[in-house]
ZAMARGU-4260 file (C-alpha; in steps of 0.2 Angstrom, whole numbers, plus 5000, padded with zeros to 4 digits):
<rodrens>
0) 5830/5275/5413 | 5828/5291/5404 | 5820/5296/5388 | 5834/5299/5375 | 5821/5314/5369
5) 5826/5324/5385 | 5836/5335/5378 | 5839/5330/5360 | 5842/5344/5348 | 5835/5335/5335
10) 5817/5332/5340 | 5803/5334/5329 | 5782/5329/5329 | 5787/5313/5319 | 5803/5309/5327
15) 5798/5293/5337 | 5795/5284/5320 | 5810/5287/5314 | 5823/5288/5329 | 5835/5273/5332
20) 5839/5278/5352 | 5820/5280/5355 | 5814/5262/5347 | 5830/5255/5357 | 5823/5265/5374
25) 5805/5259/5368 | 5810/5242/5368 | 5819/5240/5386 | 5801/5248/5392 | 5792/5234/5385
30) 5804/5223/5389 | 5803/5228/5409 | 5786/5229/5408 | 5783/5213/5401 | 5794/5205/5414
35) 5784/5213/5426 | 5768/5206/5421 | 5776/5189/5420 | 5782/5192/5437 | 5765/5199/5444
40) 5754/5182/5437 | 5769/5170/5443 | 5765/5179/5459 | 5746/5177/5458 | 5747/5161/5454
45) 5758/5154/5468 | 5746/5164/5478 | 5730/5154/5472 | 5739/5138/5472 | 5742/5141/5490
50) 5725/5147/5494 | 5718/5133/5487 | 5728/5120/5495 | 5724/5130/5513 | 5706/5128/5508
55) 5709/5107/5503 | 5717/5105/5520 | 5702/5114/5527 | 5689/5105/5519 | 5697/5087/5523
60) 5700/5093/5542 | 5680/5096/5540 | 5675/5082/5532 | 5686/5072/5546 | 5677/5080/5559
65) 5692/5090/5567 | 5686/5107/5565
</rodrens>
């Protein structure tokens, strides 16, 4: 996705204040970020909750004597 300031003839300092294309570009990047944050800990946490069942399933195999 590109900026809409690349190129845009009517840049100035204060122009992301005010610019309607640049707060619509601003939200889709904090939008797709966001989602990629929920993404990442939905991630992490299907990660730990499989690391800690493996280490439940070790700890009963070595409470049961099978390891």
């Amino acid at each position: 996705m590109m900026s809409p300031c690349k190129g845009c003839e009517d840049q100035s300092a204060e122009c992301h204040g005010s610019c309607g294309k640049y707060a619509e570009y601003r939200a889709e990047l904090d939008a797709r970020a966001e989602e990629r944050m929920i993404r990442s800990q939905i991630r992490e946490a299907r990660r730990d909750g499989v690391e800690n069942a493996m280490q439940r399933v070790f700890l009963l195999k070595k409470k049961r004597g099978r390891l």
